[in-house]
C-alpha positions as CSV (number, residue, x, y, z in Angstrom):
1,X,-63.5,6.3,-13.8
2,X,-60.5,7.0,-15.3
3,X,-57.9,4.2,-16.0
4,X,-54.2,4.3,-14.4
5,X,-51.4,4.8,-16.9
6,X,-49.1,1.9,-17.6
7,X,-46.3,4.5,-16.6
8,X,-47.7,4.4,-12.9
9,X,-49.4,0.9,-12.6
10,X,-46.7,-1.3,-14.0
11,X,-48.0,-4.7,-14.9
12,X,-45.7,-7.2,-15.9
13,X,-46.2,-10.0,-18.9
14,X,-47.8,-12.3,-16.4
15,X,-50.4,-10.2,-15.1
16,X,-48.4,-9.5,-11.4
17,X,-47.9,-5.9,-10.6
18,X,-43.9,-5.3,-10.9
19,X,-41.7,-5.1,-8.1
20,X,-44.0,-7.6,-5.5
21,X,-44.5,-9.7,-9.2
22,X,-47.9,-11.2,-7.3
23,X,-51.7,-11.0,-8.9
24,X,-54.4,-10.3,-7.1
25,X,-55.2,-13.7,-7.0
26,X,-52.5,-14.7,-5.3
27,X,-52.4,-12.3,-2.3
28,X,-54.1,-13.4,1.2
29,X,-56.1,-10.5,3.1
30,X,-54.1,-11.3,5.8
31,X,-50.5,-10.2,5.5
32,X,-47.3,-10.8,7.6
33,X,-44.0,-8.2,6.6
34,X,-40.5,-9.2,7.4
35,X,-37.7,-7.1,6.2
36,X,-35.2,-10.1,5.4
37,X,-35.7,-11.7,2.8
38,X,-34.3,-14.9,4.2
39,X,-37.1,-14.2,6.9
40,X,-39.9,-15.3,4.7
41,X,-39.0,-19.2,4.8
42,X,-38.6,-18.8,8.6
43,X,-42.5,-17.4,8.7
44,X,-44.1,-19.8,5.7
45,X,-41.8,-23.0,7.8
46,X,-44.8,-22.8,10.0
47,X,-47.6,-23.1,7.1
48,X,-49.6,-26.2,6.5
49,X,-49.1,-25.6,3.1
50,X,-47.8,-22.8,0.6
51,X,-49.9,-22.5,-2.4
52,X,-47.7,-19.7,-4.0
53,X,-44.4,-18.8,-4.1
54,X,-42.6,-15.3,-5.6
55,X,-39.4,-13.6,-5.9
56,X,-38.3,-10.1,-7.0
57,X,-35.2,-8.8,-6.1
58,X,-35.4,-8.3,-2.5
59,X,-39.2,-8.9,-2.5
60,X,-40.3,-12.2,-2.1
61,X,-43.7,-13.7,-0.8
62,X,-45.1,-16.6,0.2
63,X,-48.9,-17.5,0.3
64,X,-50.2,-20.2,1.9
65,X,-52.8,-21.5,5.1
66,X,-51.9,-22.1,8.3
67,X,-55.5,-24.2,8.9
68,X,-57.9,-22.3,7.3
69,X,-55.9,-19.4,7.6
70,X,-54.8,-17.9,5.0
71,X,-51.9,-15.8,5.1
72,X,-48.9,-14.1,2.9
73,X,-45.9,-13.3,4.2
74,X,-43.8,-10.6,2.0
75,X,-40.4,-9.1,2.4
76,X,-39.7,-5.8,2.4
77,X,-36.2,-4.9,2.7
78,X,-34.8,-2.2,4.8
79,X,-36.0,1.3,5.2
80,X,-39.3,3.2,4.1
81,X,-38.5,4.0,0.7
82,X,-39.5,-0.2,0.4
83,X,-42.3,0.4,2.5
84,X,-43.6,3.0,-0.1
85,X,-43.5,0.4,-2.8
86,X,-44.5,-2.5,-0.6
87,X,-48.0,-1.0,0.7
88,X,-49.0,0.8,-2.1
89,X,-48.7,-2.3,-4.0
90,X,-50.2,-4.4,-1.6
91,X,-52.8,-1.8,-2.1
92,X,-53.0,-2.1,-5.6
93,X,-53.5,-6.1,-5.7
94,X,-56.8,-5.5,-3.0
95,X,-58.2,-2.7,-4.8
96,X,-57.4,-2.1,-8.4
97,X,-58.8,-3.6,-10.7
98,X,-55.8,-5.0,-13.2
99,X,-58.2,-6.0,-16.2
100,X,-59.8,-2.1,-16.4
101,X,-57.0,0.1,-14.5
102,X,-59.2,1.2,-12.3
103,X,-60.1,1.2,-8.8
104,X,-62.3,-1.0,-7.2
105,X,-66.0,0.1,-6.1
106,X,-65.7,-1.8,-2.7
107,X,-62.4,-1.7,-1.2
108,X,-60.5,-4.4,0.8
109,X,-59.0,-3.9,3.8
110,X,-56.3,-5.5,4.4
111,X,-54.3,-6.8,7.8
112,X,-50.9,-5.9,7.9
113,X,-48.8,-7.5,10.8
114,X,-45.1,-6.4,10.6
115,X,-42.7,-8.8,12.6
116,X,-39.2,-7.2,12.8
117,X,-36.3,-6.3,15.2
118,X,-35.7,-2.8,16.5
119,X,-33.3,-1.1,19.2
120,X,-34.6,-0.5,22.6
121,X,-34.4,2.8,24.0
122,X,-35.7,2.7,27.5
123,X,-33.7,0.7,29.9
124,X,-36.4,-1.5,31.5
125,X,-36.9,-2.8,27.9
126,X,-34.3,-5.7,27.9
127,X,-32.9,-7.5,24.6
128,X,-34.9,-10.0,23.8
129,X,-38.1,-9.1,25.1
130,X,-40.9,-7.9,22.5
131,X,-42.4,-4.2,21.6
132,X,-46.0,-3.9,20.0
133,X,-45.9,-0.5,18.3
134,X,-49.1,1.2,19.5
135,X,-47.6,4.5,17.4
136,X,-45.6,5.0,14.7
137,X,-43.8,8.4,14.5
138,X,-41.7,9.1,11.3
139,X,-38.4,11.3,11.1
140,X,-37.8,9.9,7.7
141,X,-40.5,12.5,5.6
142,X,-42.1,9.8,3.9
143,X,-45.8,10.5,4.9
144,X,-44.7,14.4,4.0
145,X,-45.2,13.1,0.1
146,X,-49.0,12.4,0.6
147,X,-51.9,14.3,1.7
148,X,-52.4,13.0,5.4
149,X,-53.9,14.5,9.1
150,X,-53.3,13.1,12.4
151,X,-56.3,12.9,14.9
152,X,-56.1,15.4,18.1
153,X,-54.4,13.5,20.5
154,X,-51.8,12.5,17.8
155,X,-51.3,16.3,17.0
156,X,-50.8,17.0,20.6
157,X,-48.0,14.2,20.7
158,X,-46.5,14.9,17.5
159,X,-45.9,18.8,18.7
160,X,-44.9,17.7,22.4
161,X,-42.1,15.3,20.2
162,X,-40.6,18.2,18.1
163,X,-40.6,20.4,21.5
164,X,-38.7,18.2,23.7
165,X,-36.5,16.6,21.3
166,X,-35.9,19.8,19.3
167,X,-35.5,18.0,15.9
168,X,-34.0,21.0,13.6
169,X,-36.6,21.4,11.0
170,X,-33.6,20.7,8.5
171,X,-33.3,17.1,9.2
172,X,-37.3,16.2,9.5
173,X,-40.8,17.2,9.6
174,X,-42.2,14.4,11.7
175,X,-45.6,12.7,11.1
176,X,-47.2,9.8,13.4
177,X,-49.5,7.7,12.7
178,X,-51.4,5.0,15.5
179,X,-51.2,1.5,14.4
180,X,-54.9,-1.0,14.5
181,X,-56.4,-0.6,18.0
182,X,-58.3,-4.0,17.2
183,X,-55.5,-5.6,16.4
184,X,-52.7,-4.1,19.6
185,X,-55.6,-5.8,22.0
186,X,-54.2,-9.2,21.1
187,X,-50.4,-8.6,22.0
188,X,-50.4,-7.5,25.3
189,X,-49.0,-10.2,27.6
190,X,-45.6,-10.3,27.1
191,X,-44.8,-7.4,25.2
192,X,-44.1,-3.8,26.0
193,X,-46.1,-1.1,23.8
194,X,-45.1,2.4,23.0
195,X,-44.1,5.2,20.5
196,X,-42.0,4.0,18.1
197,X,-39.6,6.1,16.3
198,X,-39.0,5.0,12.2
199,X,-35.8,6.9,11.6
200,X,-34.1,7.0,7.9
201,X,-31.0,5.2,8.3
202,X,-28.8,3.1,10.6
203,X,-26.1,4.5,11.6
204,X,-26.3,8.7,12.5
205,X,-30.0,8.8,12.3
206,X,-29.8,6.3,15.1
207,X,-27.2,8.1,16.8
208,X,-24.4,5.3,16.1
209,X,-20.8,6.7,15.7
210,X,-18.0,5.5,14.0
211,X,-16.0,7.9,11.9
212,X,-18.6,10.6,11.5
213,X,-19.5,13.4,13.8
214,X,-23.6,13.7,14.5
215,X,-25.2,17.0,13.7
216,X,-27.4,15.9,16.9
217,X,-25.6,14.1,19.4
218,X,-28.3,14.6,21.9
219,X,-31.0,13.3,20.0
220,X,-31.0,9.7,21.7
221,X,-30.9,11.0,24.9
222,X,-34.2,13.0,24.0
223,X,-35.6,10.4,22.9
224,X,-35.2,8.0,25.5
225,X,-36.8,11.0,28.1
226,X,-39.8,12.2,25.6
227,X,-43.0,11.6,27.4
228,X,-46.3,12.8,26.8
229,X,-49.3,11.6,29.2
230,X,-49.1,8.0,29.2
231,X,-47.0,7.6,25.9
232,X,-43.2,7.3,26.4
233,X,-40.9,6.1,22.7
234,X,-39.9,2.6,23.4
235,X,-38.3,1.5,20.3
236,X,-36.7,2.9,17.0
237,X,-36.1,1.1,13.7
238,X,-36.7,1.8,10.1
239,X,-40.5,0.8,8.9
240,X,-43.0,1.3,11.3
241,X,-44.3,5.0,11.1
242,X,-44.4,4.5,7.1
243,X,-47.1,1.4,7.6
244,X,-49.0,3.1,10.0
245,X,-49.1,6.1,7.9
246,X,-50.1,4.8,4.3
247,X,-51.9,2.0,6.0
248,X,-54.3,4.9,7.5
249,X,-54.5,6.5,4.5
250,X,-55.3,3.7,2.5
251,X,-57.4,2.3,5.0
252,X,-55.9,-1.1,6.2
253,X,-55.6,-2.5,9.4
254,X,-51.4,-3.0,10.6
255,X,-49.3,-3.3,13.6
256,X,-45.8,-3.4,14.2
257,X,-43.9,-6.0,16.2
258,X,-40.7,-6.0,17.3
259,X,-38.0,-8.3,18.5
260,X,-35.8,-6.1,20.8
261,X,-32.1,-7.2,19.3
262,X,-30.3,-4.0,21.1
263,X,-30.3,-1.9,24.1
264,X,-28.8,1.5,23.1
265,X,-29.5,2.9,27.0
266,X,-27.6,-0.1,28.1
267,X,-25.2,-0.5,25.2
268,X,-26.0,-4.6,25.0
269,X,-27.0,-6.3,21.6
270,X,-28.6,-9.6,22.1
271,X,-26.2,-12.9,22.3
272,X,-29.0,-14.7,20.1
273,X,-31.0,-12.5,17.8
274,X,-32.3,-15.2,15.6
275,X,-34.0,-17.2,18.3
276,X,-35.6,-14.1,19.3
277,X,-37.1,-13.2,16.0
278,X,-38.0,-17.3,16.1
279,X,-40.0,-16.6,19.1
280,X,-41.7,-13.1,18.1
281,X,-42.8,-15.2,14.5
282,X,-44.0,-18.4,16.4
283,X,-46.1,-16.3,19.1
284,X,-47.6,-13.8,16.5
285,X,-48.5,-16.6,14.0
286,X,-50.0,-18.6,16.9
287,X,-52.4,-15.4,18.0
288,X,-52.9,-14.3,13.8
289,X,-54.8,-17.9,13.0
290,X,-57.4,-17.2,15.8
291,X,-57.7,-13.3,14.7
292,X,-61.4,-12.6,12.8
293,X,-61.6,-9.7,10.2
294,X,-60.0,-6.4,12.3
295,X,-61.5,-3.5,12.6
């Protein structure tokens, strides 16, 4: 097998892989993603013990056990151009091997639990509450720069979205991805699931005004009324659709969470974000120590 170049497998002097600066060795199978870095102390708080601490720029990661678990939480930063170099080096540290260059003969899958905050966009979805992202469906191209296929059913939603919101070919070609169906079981009671939106910015591609005019003014209000069978968009934010979708690819198990900090039907923004996220970390840590291997 032929080895990776140095020019697209950077390894550093220490033997970590550059911008997550972790080796292999120090990466858990079971990973949680926040996209503040300040985040990551509020996740590893609730660790027995950290074995392993790192910091990169806005990357930094903590490895450690919560009882026999072991877990590593990472940030990512904002938007899906970090998730492109987050998951594929997650990737990397699981499957390559860093001695030879080259990939592994048995692969590792990984679990990839993404704890977050995200907009509502369905009125019955109040701040505060929590969103388990059952899809992830991209407006930001990423998954465009690698060879992918949805399934049937996620064709048929996919086609249904760019009919009813009439998304002008210009600004996206949309992609969609389903998150781990083994791992969406466990967070059920007491959070909503849907369709959720990753969009490529904050402020227009969200439909937020302040001194610049939208190209697509409608497009939140198409959002909010998109249905198709059972699946309705509950949420946008800025990550999901690009885990689900190089997570497929690659083969790795992940799931979005999300701590509902805005209502942009109802125009509220939560009163206390932080001890929402607080809540969403302590409830999906609590269920992650009792998960087994997904699948």
């Amino acid at each position: 097998m032929q080895a990776i170049a140095e020019s697209e497998l950077i390894i550093n002097n220490r033997g970590a892989i550059y911008h997550l600066d972790l080796r292999p060795e120090e990466l858990a199978t079971t990973i949680i993603t926040v996209g503040d870095p300040d985040r990551v102390s509020a996740v590893s708080k609730y660790f027995d013990r950290v074995e392993h601490r790192a910091q990169h720029r806005e990357f930094i990661s903590h490895t450690g056990y919560i009882g026999k678990k072991r877990l590593t939480v990472v940030s990512t930063g904002i938007g899906t151009d970090n998730i492109d170099i987050v998951l594929n080096e997650l990737d990397a540290l699981a499957n390559i091997d860093f001695s030879t260059r080259t990939v592994k003969s048995e692969l590792t899958h990984l679990t990839i639990i993404r704890v977050g905050t995200s907009g509502s966009l369905q009125e019955n979805i109040p701040v505060d509450s929590y969103v388990a992202s059952t899809h992830g469906l991209g407006i930001d191209n990423l998954l465009n720069f690698y060879r992918h296929e949805e399934n049937e059913e996620e064709k048929g939603l996919l086609q249904s979205f760019i009919t009813q919101t009439q998304l002008h070919h210009r600004l996206a070609s949309p992609y969609i991805s389903g998150g781990s169906a083994s791992l969406i079981r466990h967070f059920v009671s007491g959070f909503h699931q849907g369709v959720t939106v990753t969009c490529p910015g904050f402020y227009g591609p969200q439909g937020r005004v302040l001194r610049l005019g939208l190209s697509q003014p409608e497009l939140i209000d198409r959002l909010t009324a998109f249905t198709y069978g059972p699946h309705r968009i509950t949420n946008f934010e800025m990550e999901t659709a690009a885990i689900y979708g190089l997570g497929k690819i690659l083969g790795h198990y992940c799931l979005s969470l999300s701590a509902i900090v805005a209502n942009r039907v109802k125009k509220e923004f939560s009163k206390d974000g932080n001890a929402a996220v607080e809540g969403l970390i302590k409830q999906t840590l609590e269920i992650v120590e009792q998960l087994q291997a997904a699948g």
